[in-house]
C-alpha positions in Angstrom: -69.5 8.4 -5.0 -69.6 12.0 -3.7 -67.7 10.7 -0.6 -65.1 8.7 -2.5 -64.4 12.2 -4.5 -64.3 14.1 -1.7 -62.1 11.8 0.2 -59.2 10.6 -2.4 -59.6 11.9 -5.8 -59.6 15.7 -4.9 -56.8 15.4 -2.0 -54.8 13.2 -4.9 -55.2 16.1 -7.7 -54.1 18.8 -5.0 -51.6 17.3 -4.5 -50.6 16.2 -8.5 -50.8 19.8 -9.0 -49.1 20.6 -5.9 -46.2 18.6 -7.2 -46.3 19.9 -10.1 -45.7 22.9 -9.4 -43.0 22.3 -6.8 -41.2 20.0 -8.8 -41.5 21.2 -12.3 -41.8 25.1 -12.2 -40.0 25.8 -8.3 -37.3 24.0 -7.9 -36.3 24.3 -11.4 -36.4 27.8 -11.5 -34.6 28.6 -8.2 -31.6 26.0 -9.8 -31.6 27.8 -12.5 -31.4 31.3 -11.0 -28.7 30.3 -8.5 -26.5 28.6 -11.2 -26.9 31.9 -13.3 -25.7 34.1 -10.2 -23.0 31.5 -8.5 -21.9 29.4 -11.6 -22.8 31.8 -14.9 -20.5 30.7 -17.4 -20.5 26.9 -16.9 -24.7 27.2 -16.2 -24.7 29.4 -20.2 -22.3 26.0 -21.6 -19.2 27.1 -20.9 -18.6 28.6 -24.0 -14.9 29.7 -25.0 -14.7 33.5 -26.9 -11.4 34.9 -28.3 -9.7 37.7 -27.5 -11.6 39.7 -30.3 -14.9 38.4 -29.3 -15.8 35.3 -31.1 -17.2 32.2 -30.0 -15.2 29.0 -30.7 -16.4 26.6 -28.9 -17.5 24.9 -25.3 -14.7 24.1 -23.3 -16.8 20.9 -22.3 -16.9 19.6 -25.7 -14.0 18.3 -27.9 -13.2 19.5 -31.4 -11.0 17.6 -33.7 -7.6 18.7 -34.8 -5.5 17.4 -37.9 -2.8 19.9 -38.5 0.5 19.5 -37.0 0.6 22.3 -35.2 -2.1 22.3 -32.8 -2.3 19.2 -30.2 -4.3 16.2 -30.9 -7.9 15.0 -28.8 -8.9 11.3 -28.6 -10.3 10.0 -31.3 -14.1 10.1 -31.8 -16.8 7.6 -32.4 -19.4 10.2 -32.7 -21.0 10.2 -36.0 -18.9 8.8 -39.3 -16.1 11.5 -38.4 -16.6 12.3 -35.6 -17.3 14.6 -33.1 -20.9 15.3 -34.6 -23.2 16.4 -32.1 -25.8 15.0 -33.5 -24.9 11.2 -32.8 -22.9 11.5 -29.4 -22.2 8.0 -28.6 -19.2 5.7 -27.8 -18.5 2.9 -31.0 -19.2 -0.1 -28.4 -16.5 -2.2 -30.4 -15.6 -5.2 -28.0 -11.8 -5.4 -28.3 -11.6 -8.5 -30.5 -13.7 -6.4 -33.0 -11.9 -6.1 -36.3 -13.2 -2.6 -36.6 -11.6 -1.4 -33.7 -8.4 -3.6 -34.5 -8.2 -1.5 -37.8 -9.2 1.9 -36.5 -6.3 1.3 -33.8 -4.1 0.6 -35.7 -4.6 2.8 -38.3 -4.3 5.7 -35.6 -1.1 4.0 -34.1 0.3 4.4 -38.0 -0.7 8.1 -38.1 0.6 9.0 -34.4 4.3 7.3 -35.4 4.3 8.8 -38.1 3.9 12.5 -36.9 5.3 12.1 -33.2 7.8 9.3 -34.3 8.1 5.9 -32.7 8.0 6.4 -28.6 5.5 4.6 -26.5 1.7 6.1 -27.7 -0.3 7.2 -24.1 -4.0 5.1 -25.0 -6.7 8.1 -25.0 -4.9 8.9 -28.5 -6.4 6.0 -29.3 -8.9 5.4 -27.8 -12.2 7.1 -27.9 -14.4 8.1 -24.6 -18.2 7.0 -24.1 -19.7 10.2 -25.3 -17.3 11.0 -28.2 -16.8 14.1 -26.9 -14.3 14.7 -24.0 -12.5 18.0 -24.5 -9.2 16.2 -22.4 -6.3 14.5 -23.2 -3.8 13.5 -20.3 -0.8 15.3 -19.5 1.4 12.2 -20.6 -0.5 12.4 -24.3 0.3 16.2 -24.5 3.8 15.5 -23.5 3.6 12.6 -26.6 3.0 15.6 -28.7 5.1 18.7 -27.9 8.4 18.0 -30.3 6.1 17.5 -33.2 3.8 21.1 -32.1 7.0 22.8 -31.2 8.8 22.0 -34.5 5.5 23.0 -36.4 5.3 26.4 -34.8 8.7 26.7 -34.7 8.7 27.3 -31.1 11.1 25.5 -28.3 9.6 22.5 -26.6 9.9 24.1 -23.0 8.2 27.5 -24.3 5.3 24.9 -25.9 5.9 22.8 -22.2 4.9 26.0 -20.1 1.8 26.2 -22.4 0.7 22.7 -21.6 1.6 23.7 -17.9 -1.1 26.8 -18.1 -3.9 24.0 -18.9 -3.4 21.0 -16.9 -6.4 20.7 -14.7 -5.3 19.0 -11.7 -7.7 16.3 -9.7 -11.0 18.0 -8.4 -10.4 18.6 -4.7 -7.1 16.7 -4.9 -7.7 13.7 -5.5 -11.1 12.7 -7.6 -10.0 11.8 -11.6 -6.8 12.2 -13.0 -5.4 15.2 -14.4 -6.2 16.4 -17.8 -5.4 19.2 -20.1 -8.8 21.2 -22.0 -7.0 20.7 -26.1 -9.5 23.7 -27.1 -8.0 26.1 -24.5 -4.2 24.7 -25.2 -4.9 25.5 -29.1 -6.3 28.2 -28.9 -3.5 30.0 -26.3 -0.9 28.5 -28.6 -2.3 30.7 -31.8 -2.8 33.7 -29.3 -6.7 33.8 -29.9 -7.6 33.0 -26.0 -9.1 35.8 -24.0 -7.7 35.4 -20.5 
């Protein structure tokens, strides 16, 4: 028995705790320090403040927004009205699901109604997996700058080189599409982002 401990159990529990450490205190803490000095506002949550100072939200997370003069994110099956961050999750209605049928159409309704009838881009109507994606495409902000410029009284080209200011192209060039952040956009649009 004494030779069986001495053996494999004690060279196993060195090394558990060996691990342990390494795995679960070192390496951890070194990722954390480097994203604090390299990366420090995406490693904090990427947090958007205003130019007086106050925090308005993640730039990684999606807010919702009715009013006819700010631009529209995708719809959100997170929680009953969305965008809760407590129930971050996708609907995972198959598309002959009535519910879906409905919830389409009723956003196709809404989207004519305050953009008029030209061809609606999809992510306004559809929602993304985690209910929370902070990006529309360029094509659906270009859907919505007549009804935004109209609401705020601005011309579509001066509302056009806002969108321009926020449209993230493809990471390195050519992974994803290009999007624009609908938190940043709204919030340069009232004046209230600090550049």
């Amino acid at each position: 028995m004494r030779t069986f401990l001495r053996a494999q159990l004690w060279p196993a529990i060195a090394l558990l705790l060996a691990l342990t450490v390494i795995t679960g205190l070192a390496y951890p803490a070194a990722v954390t320090a480097i994203a604090q000095v390299v990366f420090p506002s995406q490693a904090n949550g990427s947090f958007v403040t205003t130019a007086d100072g106050r925090t308005i939200g993640s730039s990684l997370i999606g807010q919702a927004f009715s009013d006819p003069k700010y631009f529209w994110s995708r719809p959100s099956a997170a929680g009953k009205d969305g965008y809760d961050a407590n129930a971050s999750a996708g609907s995972n209605l198959g598309p002959t699901s009535q519910a879906l049928i409905d919830r389409i159409s009723s956003e196709v309704d809404q989207l004519k109604q305050a953009n008029g009838d030209k061809p609606i881009p999809v992510d306004l109507v559809t929602t993304s997996a985690s209910g929370f994606d902070p990006h529309i495409s360029p094509a659906a902000a270009e859907y919505q700058v007549a009804r935004v410029a109209q609401a705020r009284s601005m011309s579509e080209a001066d509302v056009r080189a806002v969108v321009a200011r926020h449209t993230e192209g493809s990471l390195f060039g050519f992974l994803g599409e290009p999007s624009v952040n609908v938190l940043l956009l709204n919030l340069d649009l009232d004046g209230l982002l600090a550049h």
